[in-house]
N, C-alpha and C positions, 0 to 999 in steps of 0.2 A: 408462266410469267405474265404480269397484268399492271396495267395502271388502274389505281382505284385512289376514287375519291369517294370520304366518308363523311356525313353531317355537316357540308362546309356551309357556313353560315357569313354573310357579310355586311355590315350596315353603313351606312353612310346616315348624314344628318337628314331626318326626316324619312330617312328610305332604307328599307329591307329589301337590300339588293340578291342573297341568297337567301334563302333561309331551311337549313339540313338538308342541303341537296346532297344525291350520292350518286355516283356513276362510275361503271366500273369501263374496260376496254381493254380488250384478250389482245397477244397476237394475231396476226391474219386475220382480223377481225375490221369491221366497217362500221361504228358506232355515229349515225344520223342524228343531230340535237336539233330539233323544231321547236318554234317559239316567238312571241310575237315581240316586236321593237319590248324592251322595255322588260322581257320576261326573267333576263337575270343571265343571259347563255355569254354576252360579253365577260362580266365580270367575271364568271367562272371561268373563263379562260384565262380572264387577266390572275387572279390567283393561280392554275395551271401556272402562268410562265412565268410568276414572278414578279410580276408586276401589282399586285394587292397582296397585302397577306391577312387570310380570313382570323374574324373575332374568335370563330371556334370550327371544330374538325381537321382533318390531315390528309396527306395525298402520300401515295403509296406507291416505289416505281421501282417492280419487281423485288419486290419485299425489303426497299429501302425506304425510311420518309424523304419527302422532299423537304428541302432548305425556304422556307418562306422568303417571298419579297427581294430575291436574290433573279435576275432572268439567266446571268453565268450558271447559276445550280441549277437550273431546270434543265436549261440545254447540256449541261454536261450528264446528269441524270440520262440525257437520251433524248428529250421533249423538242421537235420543231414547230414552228408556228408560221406556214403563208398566209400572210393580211390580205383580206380584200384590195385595200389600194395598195402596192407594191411596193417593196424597201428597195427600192434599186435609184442606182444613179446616172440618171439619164445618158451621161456625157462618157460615162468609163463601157468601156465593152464588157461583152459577157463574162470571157474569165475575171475579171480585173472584177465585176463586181461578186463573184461565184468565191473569192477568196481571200475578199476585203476582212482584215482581222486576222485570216489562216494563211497569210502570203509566204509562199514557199520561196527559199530564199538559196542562191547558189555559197560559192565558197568566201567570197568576197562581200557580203551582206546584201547585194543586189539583189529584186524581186525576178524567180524563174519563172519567167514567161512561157516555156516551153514544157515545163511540169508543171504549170496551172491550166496551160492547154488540153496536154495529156492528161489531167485528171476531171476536166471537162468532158471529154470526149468518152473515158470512161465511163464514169454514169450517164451520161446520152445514149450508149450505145446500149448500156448493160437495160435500162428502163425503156429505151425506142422513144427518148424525148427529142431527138432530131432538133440540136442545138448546135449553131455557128459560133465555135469559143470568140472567135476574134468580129463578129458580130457587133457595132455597137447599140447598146440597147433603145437608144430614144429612135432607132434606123428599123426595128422588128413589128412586128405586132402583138397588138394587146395578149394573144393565144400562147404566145413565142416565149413574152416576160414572163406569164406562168412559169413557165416552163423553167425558168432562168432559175425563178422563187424554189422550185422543187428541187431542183440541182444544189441549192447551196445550204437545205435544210438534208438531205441527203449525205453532202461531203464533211457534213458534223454526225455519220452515221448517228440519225436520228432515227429512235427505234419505235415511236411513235407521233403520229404530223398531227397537225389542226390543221384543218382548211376550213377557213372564214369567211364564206360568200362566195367559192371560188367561181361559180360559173355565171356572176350576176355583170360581166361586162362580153362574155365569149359568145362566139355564133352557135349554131345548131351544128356543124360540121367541129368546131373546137370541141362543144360541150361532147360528144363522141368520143374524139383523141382524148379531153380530161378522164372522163370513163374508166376509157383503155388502160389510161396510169396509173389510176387507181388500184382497179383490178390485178394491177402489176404491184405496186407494192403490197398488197394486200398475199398475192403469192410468195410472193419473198420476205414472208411472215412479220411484216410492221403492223401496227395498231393505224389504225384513221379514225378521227375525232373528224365527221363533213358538220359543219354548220351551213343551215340556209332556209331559207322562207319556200324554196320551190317542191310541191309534195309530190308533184311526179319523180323531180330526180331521186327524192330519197326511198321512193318505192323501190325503183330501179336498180338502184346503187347500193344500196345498207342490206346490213345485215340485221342489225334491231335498230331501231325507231326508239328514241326519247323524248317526251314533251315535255316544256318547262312553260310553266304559268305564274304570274304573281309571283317569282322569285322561287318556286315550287315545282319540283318535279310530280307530274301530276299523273306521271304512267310512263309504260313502254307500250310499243307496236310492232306484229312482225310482217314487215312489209310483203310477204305472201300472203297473209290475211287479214289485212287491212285495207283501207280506199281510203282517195282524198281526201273525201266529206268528213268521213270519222277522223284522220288527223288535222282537219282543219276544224272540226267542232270540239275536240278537245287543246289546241292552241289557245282557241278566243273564248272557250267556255257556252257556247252558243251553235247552233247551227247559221251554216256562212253556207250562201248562195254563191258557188264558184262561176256559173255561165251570165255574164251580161243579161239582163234583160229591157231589150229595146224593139221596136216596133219597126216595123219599116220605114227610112226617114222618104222627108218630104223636103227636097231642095226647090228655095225659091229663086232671089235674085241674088247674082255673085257679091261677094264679097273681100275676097282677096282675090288680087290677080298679081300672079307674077311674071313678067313675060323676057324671056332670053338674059336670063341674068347670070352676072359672073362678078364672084367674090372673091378675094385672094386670101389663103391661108398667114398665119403672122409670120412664117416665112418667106413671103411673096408671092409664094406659086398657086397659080387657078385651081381653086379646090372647089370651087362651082360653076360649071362649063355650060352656058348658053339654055339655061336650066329654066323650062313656061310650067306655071301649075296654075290651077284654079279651086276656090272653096265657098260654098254657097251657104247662104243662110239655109238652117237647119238641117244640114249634114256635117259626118266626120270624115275626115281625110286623115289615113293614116300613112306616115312615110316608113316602109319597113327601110332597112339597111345594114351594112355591118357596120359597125361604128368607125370614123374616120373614114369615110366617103364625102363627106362636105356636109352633113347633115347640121353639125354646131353652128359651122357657119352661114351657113343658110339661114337658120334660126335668130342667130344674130344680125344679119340682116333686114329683115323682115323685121325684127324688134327693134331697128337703131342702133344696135349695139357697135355694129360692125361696118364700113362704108362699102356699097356697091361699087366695082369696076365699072362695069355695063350693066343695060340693060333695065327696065322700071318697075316698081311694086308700087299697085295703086290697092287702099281700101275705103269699099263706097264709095270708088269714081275719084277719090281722092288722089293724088299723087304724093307719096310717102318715103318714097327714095330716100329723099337726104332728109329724113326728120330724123329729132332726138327721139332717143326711148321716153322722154316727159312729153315729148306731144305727138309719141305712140301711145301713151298712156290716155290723155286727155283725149283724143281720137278716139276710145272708147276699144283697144286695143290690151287685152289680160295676157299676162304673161308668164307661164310655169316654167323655169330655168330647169335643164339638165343637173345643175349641181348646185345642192340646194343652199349648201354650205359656202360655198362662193360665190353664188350670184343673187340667191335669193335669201340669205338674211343676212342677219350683224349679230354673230353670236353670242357675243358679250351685252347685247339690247335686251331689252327685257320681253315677252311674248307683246307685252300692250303698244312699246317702239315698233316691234318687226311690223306687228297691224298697220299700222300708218305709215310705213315706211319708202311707201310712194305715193303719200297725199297726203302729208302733213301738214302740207302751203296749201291746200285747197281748205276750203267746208267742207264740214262744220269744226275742224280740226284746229285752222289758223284766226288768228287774230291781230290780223296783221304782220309784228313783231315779237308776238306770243301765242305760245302753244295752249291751247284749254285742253290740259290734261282730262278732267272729267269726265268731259266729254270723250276723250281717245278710250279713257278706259272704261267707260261705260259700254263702247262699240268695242271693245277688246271681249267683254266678259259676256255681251249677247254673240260673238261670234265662236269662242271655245265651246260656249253651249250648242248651238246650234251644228255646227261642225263636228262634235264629238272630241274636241279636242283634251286631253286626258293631261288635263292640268290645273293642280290643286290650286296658285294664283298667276293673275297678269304681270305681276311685278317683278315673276322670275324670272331670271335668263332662259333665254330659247334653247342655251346649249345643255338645258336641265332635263327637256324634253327627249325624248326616243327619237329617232328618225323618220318613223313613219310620224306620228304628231307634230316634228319641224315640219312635213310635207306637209298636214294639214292645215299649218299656222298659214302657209304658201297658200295656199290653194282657197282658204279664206278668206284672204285678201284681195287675191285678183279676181273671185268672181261673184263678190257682195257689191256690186257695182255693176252701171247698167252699161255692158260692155256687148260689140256687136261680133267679135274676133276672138276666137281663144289660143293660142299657141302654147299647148304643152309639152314638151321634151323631155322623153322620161320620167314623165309622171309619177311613177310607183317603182324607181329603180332603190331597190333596199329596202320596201317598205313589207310587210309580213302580211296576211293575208285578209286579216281582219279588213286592214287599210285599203286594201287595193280592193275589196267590195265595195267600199265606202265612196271613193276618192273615183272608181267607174262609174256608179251609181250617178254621183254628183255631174261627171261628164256628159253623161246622157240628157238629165235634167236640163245643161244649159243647152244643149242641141234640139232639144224639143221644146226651150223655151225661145227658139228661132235663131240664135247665136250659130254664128259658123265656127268649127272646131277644127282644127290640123293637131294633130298628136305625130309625133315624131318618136321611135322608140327601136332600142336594137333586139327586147321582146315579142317575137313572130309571134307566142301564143296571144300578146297583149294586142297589138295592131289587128289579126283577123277578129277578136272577139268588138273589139271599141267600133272598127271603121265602116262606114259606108261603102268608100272604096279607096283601095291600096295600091299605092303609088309606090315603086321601089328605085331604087336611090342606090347606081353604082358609081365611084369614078367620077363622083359630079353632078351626074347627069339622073334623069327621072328614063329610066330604060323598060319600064313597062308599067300599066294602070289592069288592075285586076279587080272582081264583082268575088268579094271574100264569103258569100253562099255561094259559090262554083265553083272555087279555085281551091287545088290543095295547098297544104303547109312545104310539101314538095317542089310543088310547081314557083314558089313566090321564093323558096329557099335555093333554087336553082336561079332566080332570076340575082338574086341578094350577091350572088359567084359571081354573078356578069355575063351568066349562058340564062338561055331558056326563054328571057321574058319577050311582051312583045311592046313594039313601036306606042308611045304613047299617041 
């Protein structure tokens, strides 16, 4: 018994989103799909569930076809699907979202609470997903919600899952427990469809390796005898330099100073506790952490975004506390947002809007009470170039671009300017591998072209390879400063817990 897909081909206006792609997936089997923003591995999946139905080809699920464009005929076929961002409802608890749709119901038409319990607890126990049914979900952590995800594609005995990015928001301690589940369904003979940009995990984890390029499956790999390099030179079509290359930095005078600072989460509670950092012209600071330890709000802070309780942030001697994010900007202050999609563009804008999209009122842009387009789009289309930005025109929506290219459109913008601070978050969270040589490369550059740099990031491989020195971030607080040529991935991942580090 198998799912196969045969010749699926799919077009959209202007774009050959598959074209005769095939991929099959046994039971008990671990099928790894590699590929860069943009390669086609989405849309395959959106046909998978139903959600497209391709121009030409068919999907095959255990020698039945699928129902195009239907997602009820996929999943009842057998097919689950956990998204990267998660289908759950903050406010309802765990069972309550594990059986929204399947609500077990007593003899009087009321929802049984206590048979959506017990068949929570069921699959928790039978997989080792160690899930609280009555739990609510906005109260768990990011590692937990998985978990939720894989429960409720489970209680629709789905005989084959997608996982779409799944370990791009979890710690080095989840991405293990993810692993282990895997490994467990994989025993108890389900199909895995892993999508993901990271080519250690798919070594580790899969059983064959697929590459999609250009909308083209361009080969398999068998992760026993393959290495990063070769599945990251057949992703990009290129050989990709995976190690940083930077030189020893050279810090001059400080730059950022933040001294005993405390910021409240937007539910009022101190989610950054008495919290001193420093970042110097021509060095990086990289903040590891698990995510949701105060690290957003810090960021926003520091950016204006967010107002300080206590405590002061000066840069270049400046005092910057209570400034706007426009005269964090005008201050000569770059800003790369965690979410690129909500902070850093306006999707419905066109690539040449998102460009000017926080200097539009300055020069050479404004004209007083009008905008010299020309002009905006003349510095649009030397910045796609330059940038590498993989887009046919300026005039199209942003939301036409890949993810990794939204990040580029970002990252163009804040740092074509003569800026003395760079605050990135997440930099390359989603981005494929191509990008993230790119988008590091360019990091360096402004560090060595004397710019101070903070990167924030819940990627322990991305913080030890970018930073100078690593700052880790529990609880609030900056609980240890480490020299990332001496320290292990160990030692910073035990501090990330809230054991091990030391005294800043």
């Amino acid at each position: 018994m198998a799912l196969e897909l045969t010749g699926i081909t799919k077009r959209f206006p202007n774009v050959l989103a598959n074209d005769d792609v095939s991929l099959s997936v046994g039971e008990g089997e671990i099928v790894a799909m590699l590929g860069e923003n943009g390669a086609g591995k989405t849309t395959l999946m959106n046909v998978l569930f139903g959600l497209y139905t391709p121009d030409e080809g068919e999907v095959v699920i255990d020698g039945k076809p699928l129902e195009f464009g239907s997602p009820g005929a996929s999943i009842a076929a057998g097919l689950g699907m956990v998204h990267q961002h998660f289908m759950l409802v903050p406010v309802f608890s765990v069972a309550e979202n594990v059986i929204l749709g399947l609500e077990p119901t007593n003899g009087v038409g009321w929802i049984n609470q206590k048979e959506a319990r017990r068949l929570v607890n069921d699959i928790s126990n039978r997989y080792n997903l160690a899930v609280d049914p009555d739990a609510m979900v906005e109260d768990i952590p990011v590692g937990v919600q998985q978990r939720v995800e894989i429960i409720k594609v489970l209680i629709r005995d789905a005989k084959y899952i997608i996982f779409d990015e799944p370990t791009a928001v979890l710690t080095p301690p989840e991405v293990e427990e993810f692993f282990a589940i895997v490994r467990g369904l994989k025993e108890d003979g389900r199909g895995v469809i892993f999508i993901t940009h990271k080519l250690n995990e798919v070594i580790e984890v899969a059983d064959r390796i697929v590459v999609l390029r250009d909308g083209k499956s361009v080969g398999e790999a068998d992760p026993k005898a393959t290495t990063q390099s070769h599945l990251a030179e057949m992703m990009v079509g290129r050989p990709v330099d995976l190690v940083v290359s930077k030189d020893p930095a050279e810090p001059k005078d400080e730059v950022l100073s933040v001294d005993r600072l405390v910021v409240l989460d937007d539910r009022g509670q101190r989610t950054v506790e008495d919290l001193s950092l420093s970042v110097h012209a021509g060095e990086i600071v990289g903040i590891a952490g698990v995510q949701g330890n105060g690290q957003t709000e810090l960021v926003e802070a520091i950016t204006g975004m967010r107002p300080a309780l206590m405590g002061n942030i000066r840069v270049g001697g400046v005092d910057v506390t209570e400034f706007t994010p426009r005269q964090m900007h005008h201050l000569g202050v770059a800003h790369v947002p965690e979410d690129r999609q909500e902070s850093g563009l306006v999707m419905a804008f066109t690539i040449a809007e998102n460009m000017v999209l926080d200097s539009y009122y300055d020069h050479p842009y404004s004209r007083g009470v009008r905008m010299d387009w020309g002009v905006a789009t003349d510095a649009a289309e030397r910045l796609v170039r330059e940038y590498d930005v993989k887009a046919k025109r300026v005039d199209a929506p942003v939301s036409t671009l890949s993810g990794g290219n939204q990040q580029k459109v970002i990252v163009a913008r804040e740092f074509d300017r003569g800026v003395k601070l760079v605050i990135a978050s997440q930099p390359t969270r989603g981005v494929d591998v191509g990008s993230i040589e790119y988008i590091h490369a360019r990091i360096v550059e402004e560090r060595d072209a004397g710019e101070a740099i903070l990167v924030v990031s819940s990627e322990l491989d991305e913080v030890m390879a970018l930073s100078d020195r690593v700052l880790v971030m529990f609880e609030g607080r900056i609980v240890g400063e480490f020299d990332p040529t001496t320290t292990s991935t160990t030692e910073i991942g035990l501090a990330m817990l809230g054991s091990g580090g030391n005294d800043e």
